[in-house]
N, C-alpha and C positions, 0 to 999 in steps of 0.2 A: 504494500500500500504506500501511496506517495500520497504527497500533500494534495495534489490535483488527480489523482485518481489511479488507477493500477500500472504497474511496469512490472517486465521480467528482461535480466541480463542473462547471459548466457556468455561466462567467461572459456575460450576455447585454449588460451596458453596455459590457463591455471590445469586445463584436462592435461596438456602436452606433459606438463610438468607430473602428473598422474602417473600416464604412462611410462614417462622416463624410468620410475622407480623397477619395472620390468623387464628394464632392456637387463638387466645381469640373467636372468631369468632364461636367455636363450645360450648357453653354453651349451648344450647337445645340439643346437641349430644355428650356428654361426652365420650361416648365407642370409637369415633373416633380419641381424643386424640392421643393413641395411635400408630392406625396406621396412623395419618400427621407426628408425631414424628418419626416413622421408615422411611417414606417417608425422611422427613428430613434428617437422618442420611445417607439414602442410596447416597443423592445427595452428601452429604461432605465425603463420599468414595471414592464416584468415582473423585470425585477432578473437574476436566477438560479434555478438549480436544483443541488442536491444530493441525490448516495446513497450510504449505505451500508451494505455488510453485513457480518456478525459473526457470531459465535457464542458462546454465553454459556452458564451450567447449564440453562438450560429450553430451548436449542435452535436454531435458526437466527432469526435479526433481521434484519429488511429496514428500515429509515429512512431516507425521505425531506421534503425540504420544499423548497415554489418561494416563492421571497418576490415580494411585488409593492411597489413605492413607491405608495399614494397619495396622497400629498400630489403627488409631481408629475403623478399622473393628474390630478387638482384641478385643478391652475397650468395646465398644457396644456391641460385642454377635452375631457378622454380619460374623461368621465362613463361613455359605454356602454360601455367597457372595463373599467370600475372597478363598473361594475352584473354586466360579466360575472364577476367575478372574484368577488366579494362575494354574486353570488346574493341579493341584499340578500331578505329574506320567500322563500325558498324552505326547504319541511319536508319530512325526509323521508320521515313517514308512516310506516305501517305495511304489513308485507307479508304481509294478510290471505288473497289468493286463488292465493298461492304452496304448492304441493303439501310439506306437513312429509317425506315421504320423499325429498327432494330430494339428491342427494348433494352439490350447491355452491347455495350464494347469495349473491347481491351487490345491491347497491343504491346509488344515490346521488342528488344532485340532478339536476335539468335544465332551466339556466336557458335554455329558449329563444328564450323572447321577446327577452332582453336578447341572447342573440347572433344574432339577426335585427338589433339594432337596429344593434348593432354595422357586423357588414357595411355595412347601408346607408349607414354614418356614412363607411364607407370605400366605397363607392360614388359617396357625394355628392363625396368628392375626386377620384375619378376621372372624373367627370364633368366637373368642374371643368377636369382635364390634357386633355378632349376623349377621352378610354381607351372610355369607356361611354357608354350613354344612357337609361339607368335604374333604377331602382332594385329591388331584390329581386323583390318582390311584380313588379315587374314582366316581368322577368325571365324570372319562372317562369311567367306568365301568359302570356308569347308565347311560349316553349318547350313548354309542357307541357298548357295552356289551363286552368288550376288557380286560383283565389283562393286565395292561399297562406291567409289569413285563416280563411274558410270551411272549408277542406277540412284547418287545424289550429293556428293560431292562437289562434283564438276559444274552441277547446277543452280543449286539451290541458293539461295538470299538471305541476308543476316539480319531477314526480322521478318515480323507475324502481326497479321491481322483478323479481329475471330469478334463473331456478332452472333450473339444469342437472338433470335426471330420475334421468340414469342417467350410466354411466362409457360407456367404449369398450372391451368385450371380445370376446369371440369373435362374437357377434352381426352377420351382414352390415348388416343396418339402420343401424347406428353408421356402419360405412365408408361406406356410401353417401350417407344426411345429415347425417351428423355426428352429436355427443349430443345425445337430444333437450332443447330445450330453448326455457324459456318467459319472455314479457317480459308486464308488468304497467304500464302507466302511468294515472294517474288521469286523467280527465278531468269537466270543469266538469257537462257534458250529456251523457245515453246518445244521445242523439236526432240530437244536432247531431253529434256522433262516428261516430256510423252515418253520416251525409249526407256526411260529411268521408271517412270510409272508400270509400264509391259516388265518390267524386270523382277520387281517387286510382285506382281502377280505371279509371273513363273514362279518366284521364290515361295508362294503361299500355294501353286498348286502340287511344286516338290514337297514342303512339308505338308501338306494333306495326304501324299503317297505314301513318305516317311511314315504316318500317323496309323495308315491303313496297315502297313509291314510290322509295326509295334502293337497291332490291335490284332494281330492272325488269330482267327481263331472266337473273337468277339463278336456279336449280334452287330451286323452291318450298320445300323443304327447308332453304332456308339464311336463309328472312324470318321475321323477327322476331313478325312476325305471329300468322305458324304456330305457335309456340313457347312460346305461353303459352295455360294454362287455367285458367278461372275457374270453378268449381261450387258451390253454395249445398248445405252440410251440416244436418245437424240432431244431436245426439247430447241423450237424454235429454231431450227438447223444449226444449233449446238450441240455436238457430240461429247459426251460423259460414260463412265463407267459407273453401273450400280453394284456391292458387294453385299449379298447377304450370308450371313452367317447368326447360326442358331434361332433362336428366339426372337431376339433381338437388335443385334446388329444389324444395322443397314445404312450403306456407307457410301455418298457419292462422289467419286474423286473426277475431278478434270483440268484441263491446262488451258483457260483463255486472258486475253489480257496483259499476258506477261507473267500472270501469277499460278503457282498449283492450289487447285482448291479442292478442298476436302468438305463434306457435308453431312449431316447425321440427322433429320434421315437424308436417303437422297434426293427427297422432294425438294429438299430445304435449297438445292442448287440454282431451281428453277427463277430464287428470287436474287440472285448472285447473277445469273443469267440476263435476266430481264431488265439489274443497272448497267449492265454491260451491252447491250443493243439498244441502250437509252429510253426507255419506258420509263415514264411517272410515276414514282413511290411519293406516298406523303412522307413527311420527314419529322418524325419522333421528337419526342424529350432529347434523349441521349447522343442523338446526332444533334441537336442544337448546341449541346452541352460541347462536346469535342470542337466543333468547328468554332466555338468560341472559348479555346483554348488553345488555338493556332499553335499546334504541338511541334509542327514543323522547323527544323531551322534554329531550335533550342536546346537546353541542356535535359530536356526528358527524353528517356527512353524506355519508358514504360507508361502504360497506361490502363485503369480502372472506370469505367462508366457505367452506371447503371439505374434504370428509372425506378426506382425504391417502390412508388405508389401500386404500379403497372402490377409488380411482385408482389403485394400486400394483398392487393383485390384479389388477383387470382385464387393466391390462398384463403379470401375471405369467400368467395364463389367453390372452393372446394369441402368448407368447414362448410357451410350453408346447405350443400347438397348432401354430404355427410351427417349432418343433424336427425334424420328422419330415423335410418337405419342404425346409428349409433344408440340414439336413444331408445328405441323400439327393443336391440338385442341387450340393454343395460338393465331396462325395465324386466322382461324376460327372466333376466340369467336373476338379475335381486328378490325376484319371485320365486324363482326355482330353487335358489338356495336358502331362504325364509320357508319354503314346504319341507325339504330334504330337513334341515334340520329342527323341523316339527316346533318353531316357535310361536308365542301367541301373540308376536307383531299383527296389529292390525293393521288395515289398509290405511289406515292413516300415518303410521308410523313406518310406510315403505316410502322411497322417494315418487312423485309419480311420473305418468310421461309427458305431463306440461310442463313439471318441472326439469325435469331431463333434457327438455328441446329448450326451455329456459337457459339454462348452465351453457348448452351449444351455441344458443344466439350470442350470448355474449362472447365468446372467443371472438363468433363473425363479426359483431360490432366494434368487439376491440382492435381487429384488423383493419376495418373499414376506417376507424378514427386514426389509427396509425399513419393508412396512406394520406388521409386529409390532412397531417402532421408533417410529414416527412418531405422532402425533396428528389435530387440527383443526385447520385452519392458520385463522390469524386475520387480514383485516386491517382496518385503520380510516382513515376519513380527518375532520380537523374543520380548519376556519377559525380561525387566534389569533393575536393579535399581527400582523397583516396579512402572514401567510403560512398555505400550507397543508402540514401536516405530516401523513404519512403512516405508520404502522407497519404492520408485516406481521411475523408470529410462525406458524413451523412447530415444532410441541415436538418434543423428543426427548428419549427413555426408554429 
C-alpha cells in the first residue's frame, strides 16, 4: 500500500544475487557454469519492474516501468538483448487497414528479428554445456520442415496492429470464438509473405501426419490430422485462406495492403477487406481516440484503446438475458435442498424468484451505470531514459 494507492516492485538483481549462492552447487556439472552465469547476468539487465495504481480527479491510473542497465548489457556481451530491448529502428507505423468501428485497438513494436537472434545467442551456450545441437533456424527446420527465414524472416515488419470488432454480448458467435478480432503486420513483400504463408500451412499439414503416425492405432477421431481445414476464400475479389481446427478455431489469414492479416473468426477479415477497397465504416469511440493521439512520428510505441462503455453494456445485455435462467435454476436447487433436508422453512423464509431476478437486475444496472460512468480507456507505452514506462488511464465522470 502506498500513500496514493497500491504498487508492486519486482527487484530482478536482488533474484540474480539469489541465484549466485548456487553457482558452487554445480561441481559435478561444470559446463553449466556458464550458462547460470548468463542467466545471472540477464537478470541484473533487466534490472526490475514496477506498478502502480491510483486514482486521481480524471479517474483510475495504471503506471508502470521495467528499467534495463545497458551499460552492463555493453561490458557483458549481452548486445542481442540490449537490440531486444531497445528495438533499436523499429516504427510503429500507422494502422491504416484497421476497421475505424473497432471497439478496442492496440498496437506496438515487434522486434523479431532481434529476438531470434537473441535465443540463438542462448542457444550457442547451450550448445557449448553439450544441452542442444543447434540453433533456431535449425530447430524448426527439423521439427517443422520450415526455413524459419523464408517462410518469415525475410519478410515480416517490426510492428503490429490488432482491432477487437465487436464486445461479447448476447450473440452465441462471441462465446464460441471469442470477439472477433483482427491483427495487421506489415511486411517487406506481398509475394514473399504469401510463399511464407503456403509454408507454414505445409508445416501444419506435416504435423497433422506427424500427429496421425503418433496416434496409430487410435479412433481416427482423435489424429491431429483429421482436425484441421484449410479452404481458399475469396470475398469481394479478395483472396484469403480460412483455417479451421477443432471446435473452435477458425482463423483467416491473408496478404493485402502490404500487411499479413490474421483474423478470428475468418468473417472478421471481410471488415479489414472492405477499409481496404475503401467502403464506409462509421468511425467508433476508439478510432477517434487514436487519431487524436497522433501516435505517429513520437516516442510511443505501444499502444492500448479501448471503448470501456461499449464492454460494460455488452456485459450488462448478457447479465440481463442470464437473469431468467439463473434465477429460475437458484430458486429450484434452494427448494430442492430445503425438501432433501426435510426443514420447516417456510415459503416465506426461502428467497423467492422476484427476488432472485431482483439480486440479477442489479448487477445489470450496476453495469449499465458503470458505462454511463466510464470513458476510453487509454494506454501508452515509449522507450526513455533506458526504461520503458507505461501508463494506462480509464476516466471517470
Amino acid at each position: 500500500m502506498t500513500a496514493r494507492g497500491v504498487g508492486v516492485s519486482l527487484n530482478l538483481a536482488a533474484a540474480a544475487d539469489a541465484l549466485e549462492l548456487y553457482r558452487g552447487l554445480l561441481g559435478e556439472a561444470p559446463e553449466a557454469g556458464p550458462v547460470l552465469d548468463r542467466f545471472v547476468t540477464t537478470l541484473r539487465v533487466l534490472g526490475g519492474y514496477a506498478w502502480h495504481a491510483t486514482v486521481d480527479s480524471g479517474g483510475v491510473v495504471v503506471e508502470s516501468v521495467a528499467a534495463y542497465d545497458a551499460r552492463l548489457a555493453a561490458e557483458a556481451g549481452e548486445g542481442e538483448l540490449l537490440d531486444l530491448l531497445t528495438c533499436d529502428g523499429c516504427e510503429l507505423g500507422a494502422a491504416d487497414l484497421l476497421p475505424p468501428d473497432a471497439v478496442a485497438l492496440r498496437g506496438g513494436v515487434l522486434p523479431l528479428r532481434a529476438f531470434v537472434a537473441w535465443l540463438d545467442s542462448w542457444l550457442a551456450d547451450l550448445r557449448a554445456a553439450g544441452l542442444v545441437d543447434a540453433d533456431l533456424r535449425g530447430l524448426v527446420a527439423r521439427l517443422l520442415g520450415v526455413d524459419l527465414d523464408a517462410a518469415l524472416l525475410d519478410w515480416v515488419g517490426d510492428s503490429w496492429h490488432a482491432a477487437t470488432l465487436d464486445v461479447i454480448a448476447t450473440d452465441a458467435r462471441s462465446w464460441l470464438h471469442g470477439a472477433p478480432s483482427v491483427l495487421a503486420v506489415p511486411v517487406a513483400s506481398e509475394d514473399e509473405a504469401r510463399r511464407g504463408v503456403a509454408l507454414w500451412l505445409e508445416a501444419l499439414r506435416r504435423v497433422g501426419e506427424l500427429g496421425e503416425g503418433l496416434a496409430e492405432g487410435a479412433p481416427v477421431d482423435l489424429r491431429l490430422g483429421g482436425a484441421v481445414a484449410v479452404r481458399e476464400r475469396s470475398y469481394r475479389g479478395v483472396d484469403y485462406v480460412r483455417v479451421r481446427a477443432g471446435t473452435s478455431l477458425d482463423l483467416g489469414v491473408g496478404v493485402l495492403g502490404g500487411h499479413l492479416l490474421l483474423a478470428r473468426p475468418a468473417a472478421s477479415l471481410h471488415a479489414v477487406i472492405d477499409v481496404y477497397l475503401g467502403s464506409y465504416r462509421p468511425v467508433g469511440r476508439a478510432w477517434q481516440t487514436y487519431e487524436s493521439l497522433a501516435l505517429e512520428g513520437t516516442a510511443v510505441d505501444g499502444y492500448r484503446i479501448a471503448d470501456v462503455p461499449a464492454f460494460l453494456r455488452g456485459l450488462a445485455q448478457v447479465t440481463d438475458l442470464a437473469a431468467g435462467p439463473l434465477a429460475t435454476a437458484a430458486w429450484l436447487g434452494a427448494s430442492g435442498v430445503a425438501g432433501e433436508l426435510e426443514r420447516d422453512a417456510g415459503p416465506d423464509e426461502l428467497p423467492t424468484y422476484d427476488e432472485l431476478i431482483a439480486l440479477a437486475d442489479v448487477v445489470t444496472e450496476a453495469l449499465e451505470l458503470l458505462a454511463d460512468r466510464t470513458g476510453v480507456a487509454i494506454g501508452t507505452t515509449e522507450l526513455r531514459g533506458g526504461a520503458r514506462f507505461t501508463t494506462w488511464r480509464l476516466p471517470l465522470r
